[in-house]
N, C-alpha and C positions, 0 to 999 in steps of 0.2 A: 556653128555649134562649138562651145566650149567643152572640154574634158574637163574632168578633176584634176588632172595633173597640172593645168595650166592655171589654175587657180591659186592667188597670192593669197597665205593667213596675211591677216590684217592683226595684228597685235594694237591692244589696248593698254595705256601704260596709267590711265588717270587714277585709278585706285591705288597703282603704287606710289603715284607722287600726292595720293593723299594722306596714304599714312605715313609717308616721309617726312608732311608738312607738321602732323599733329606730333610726330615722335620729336622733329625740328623743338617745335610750340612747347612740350613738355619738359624740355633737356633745357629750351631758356628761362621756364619759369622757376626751375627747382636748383640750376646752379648758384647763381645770388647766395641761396639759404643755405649752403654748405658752409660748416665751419670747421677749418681743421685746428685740430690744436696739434703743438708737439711737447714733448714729456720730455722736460730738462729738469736734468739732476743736479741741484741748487751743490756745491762744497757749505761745510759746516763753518759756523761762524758764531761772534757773541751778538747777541740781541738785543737791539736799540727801540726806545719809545720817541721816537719824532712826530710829532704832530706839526701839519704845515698847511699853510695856505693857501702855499700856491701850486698853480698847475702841477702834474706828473705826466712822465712822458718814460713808457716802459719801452725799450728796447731789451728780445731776447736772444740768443744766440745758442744755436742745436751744435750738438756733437759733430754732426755732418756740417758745418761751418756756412748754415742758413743762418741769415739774419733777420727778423720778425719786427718791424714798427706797425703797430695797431693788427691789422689784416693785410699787410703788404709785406712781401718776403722777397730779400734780395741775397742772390750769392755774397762770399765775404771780399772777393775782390770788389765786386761790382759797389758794394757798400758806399767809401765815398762819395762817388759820385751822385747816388741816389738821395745820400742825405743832404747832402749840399742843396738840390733839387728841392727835397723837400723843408729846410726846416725854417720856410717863411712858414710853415703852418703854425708851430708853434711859438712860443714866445722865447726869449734866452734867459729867461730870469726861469724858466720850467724845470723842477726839478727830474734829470732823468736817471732812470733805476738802468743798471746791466743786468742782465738775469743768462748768467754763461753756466754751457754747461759744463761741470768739474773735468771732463772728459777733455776738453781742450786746450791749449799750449798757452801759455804766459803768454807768448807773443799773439799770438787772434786774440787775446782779450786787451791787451794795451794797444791793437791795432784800432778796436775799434771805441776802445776810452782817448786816442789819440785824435783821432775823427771827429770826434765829438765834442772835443774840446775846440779843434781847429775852425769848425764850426761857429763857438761862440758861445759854448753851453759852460757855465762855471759850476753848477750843483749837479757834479755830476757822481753818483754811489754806485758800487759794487752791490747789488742782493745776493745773500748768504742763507742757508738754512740757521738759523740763531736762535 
């Protein structure tokens, strides 16, 4: 005869790893659809009517010295190398915009108008509040 005492609870875990699997299931369908934006404060400038044909490729650049191509963000050192990496995507004849925030040093912005030239890219603009 067994006692109570000698009695092992038997723990059931399947309920927990069921709602681990749907909370899993809902965190991968809803991250995708996050979009962050960051809030850069253009410096004032004079205002140009350019009308152009070909491609544009906006690169922007936060306070905090993030750098933003399309939905991809890279530190400002790391910069470089990543656009190196990326810019079989685009064409070199693409015209691309800076969008730096005023906050930041002459030098992070010629770091990465330098970049970007090394690259290959020749139409390359400053954007300004204008």
């Amino acid at each position: 005869m067994m006692s109570q005492l000698d009695e092992v609870p038997e723990l059931n875990i399947t309920p927990l790893v069921d709602i681990m699997l749907v909370l899993l299931a809902i965190l991968m369908v809803t991250t995708p659809a996050l979009v962050y934006e960051e809030v850069i404060k253009l410096p004032d400038g004079s205002k140009s009517s350019v009308v152009s044909k070909l491609p544009e490729l906006e690169i922007r650049v936060t306070k905090d010295k993030k750098v933003y191509i399309k939905n991809d963000s890279f530190m400002l050192a790391e910069f470089p190398d990543s656009f190196m990496m990326q810019k079989s995507k685009y064409p070199l004849k693409s015209i691309v915009y800076i969008k730096a925030d005023e906050s930041l040093s002459y030098k992070d912005v010629m770091f990465v108008l330098k970049t970007i030239k090394q690259a290959g890219f020749t139409n390359v603009s400053l954007e300004t509040n204008g």
